[in-house]
MITOR-236422 format. One record per residue (C-alpha): x, z, y; residue number from 1. Coordinates in nm, 2 decimals. Layout:
BEGIN
- east/up/north/seq
- X/Z/Y/NUM .
...
END
This chain:
BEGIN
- east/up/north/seq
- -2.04/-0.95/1.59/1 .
- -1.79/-0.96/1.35/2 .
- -1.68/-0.63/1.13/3 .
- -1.35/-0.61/1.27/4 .
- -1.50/-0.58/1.65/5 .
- -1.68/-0.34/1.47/6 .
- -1.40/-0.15/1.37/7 .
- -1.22/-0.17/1.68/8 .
- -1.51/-0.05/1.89/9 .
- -1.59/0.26/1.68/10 .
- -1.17/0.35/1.65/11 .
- -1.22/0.35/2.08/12 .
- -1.45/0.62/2.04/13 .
- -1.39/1.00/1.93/14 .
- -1.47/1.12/1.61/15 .
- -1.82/1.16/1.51/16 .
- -1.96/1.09/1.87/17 .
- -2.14/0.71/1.78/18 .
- -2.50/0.73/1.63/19 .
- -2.55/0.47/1.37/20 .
- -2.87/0.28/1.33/21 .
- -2.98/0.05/1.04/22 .
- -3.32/0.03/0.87/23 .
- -3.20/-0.15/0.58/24 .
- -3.39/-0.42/0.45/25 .
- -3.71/-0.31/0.34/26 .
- -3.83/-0.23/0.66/27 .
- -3.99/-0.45/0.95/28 .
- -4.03/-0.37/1.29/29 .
- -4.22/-0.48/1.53/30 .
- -4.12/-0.63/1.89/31 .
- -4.29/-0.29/2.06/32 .
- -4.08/-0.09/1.77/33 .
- -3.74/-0.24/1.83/34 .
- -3.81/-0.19/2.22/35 .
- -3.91/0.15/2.22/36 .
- -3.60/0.25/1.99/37 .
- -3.38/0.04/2.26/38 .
- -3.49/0.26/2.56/39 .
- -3.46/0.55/2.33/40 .
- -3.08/0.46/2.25/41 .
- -3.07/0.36/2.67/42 .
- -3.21/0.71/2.78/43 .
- -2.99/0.94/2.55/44 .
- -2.64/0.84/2.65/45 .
- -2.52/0.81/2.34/46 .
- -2.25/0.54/2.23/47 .
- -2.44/0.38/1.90/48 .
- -2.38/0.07/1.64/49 .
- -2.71/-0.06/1.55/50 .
- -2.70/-0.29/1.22/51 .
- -3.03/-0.51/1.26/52 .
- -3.14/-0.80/0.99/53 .
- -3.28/-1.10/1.11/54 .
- -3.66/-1.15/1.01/55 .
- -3.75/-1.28/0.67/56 .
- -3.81/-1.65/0.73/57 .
- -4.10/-1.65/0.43/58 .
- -4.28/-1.33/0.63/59 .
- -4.41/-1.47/0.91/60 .
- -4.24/-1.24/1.15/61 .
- -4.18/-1.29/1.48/62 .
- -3.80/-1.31/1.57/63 .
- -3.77/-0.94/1.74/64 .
- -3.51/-0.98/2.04/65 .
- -3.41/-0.70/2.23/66 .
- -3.56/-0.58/2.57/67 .
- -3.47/-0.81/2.89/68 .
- -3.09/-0.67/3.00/69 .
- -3.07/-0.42/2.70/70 .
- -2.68/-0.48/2.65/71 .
- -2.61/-0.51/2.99/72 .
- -2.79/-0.15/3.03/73 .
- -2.61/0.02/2.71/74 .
- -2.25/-0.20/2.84/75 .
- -2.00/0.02/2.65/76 .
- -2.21/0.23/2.46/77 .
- -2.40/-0.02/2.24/78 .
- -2.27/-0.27/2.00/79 .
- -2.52/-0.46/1.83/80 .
- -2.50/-0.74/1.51/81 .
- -2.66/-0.92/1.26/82 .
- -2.51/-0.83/0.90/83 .
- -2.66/-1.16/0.77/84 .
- -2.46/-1.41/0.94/85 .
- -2.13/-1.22/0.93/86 .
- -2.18/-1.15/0.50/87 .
- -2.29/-1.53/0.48/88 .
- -1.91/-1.67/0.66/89 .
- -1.75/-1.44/0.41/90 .
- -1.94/-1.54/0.15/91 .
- -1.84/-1.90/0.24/92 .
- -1.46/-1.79/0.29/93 .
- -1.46/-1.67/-0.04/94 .
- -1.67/-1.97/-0.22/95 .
- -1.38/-2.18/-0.09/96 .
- -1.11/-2.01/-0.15/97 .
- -1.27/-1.93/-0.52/98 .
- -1.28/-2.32/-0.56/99 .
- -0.93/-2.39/-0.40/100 .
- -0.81/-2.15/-0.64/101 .
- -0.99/-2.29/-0.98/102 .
- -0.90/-2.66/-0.86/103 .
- -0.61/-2.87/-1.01/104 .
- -0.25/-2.71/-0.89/105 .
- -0.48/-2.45/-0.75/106 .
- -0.34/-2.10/-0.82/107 .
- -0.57/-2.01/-1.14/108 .
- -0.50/-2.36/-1.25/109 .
- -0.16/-2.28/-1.25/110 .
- -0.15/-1.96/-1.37/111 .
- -0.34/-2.09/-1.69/112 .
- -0.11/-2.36/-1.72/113 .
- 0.17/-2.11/-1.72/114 .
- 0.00/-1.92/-2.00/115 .
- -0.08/-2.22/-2.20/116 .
- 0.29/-2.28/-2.18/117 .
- 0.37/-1.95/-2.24/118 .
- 0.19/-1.96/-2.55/119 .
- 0.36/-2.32/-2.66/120 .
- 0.67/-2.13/-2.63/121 .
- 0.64/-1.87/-2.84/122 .
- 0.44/-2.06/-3.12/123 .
- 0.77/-2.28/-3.09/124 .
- 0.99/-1.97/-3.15/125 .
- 0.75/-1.88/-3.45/126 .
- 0.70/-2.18/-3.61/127 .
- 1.02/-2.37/-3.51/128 .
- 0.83/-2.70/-3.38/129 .
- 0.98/-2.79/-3.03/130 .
- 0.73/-2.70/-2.72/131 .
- 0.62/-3.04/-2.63/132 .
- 0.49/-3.09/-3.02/133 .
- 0.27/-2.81/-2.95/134 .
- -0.03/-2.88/-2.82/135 .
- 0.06/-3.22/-2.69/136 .
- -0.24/-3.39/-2.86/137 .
- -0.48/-3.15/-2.78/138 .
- -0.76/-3.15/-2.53/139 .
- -0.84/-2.88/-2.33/140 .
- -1.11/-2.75/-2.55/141 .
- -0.83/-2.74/-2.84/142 .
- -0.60/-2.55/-2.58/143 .
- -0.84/-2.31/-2.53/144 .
- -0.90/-2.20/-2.89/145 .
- -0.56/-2.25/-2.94/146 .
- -0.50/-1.94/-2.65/147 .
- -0.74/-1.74/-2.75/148 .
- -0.63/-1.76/-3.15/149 .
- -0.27/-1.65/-3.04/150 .
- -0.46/-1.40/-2.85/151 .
- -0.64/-1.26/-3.12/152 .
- -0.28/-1.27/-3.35/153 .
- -0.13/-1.04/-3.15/154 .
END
């Protein structure tokens, strides 16, 4: 489930009336755990957002499900998810738009090429040499320094 059903759900319900449930990730339940606390949330009524991990691969834990027709029991009043899969598609969304950005005519590409020239200019405007004589010859190592010496000067 996805934060913005999330969202959506809990702004459908009045204020303070949801019970939220997350154990973090330190603890482990067990099948009988996660079933008992199910009937629990089933018997009191309550509308609730329980957070749940998936098992550590590397633990040799079971994969807990919940009990046989839990969400069809809780229907409106439960809303269940796993936080792991949701923050790893983010994470992914923002690996690529990191890289879009940082790649060539991407916008950080750009926007250090507009400082690069920035700087050419006003090195022009101090030492007189036209903007295209500046730098020209340099690699982008040389640029660099060259940016971050101008930064020091003023």
């Amino acid at each position: 489930m996805k934060a913005d059903d999330c969202l959506e759900w809990l702004d459908s319900k009045p204020a303070q009336s949801v019970v939220y449930i997350s154990f973090g990730s330190v603890v482990y339940l067990s099948q009988e755990q996660v079933n008992e606390i199910a009937h629990g949330l089933l018997n009191s009524g309550v509308s609730f957002l329980w957070v749940m991990k998936p098992p550590h691969k590397d633990a040799g834990v079971e994969l807990l499900v919940l009990p046989e027709g839990f969400l069809e029991k809780a229907g409106d009043n439960a809303t269940v998810g796993f936080k792991a899969t949701e923050m790893k598609q983010n994470a992914l969304k923002w690996k690529a738009a990191a890289e879009e950005a940082v790649a060539e005519g991407g916008s950080s590409d750009r926007n250090i090429q507009a400082f690069v020239d920035e700087v050419r200019t006003r090195s022009a405007a101090i030492t007189g040499k036209s903007t295209s004589a500046i730098g020209a010859d340099l690699d982008l190592a040389s640029k660099v320094e060259l940016v971050e010496s101008k930064l020091v000067e003023s």
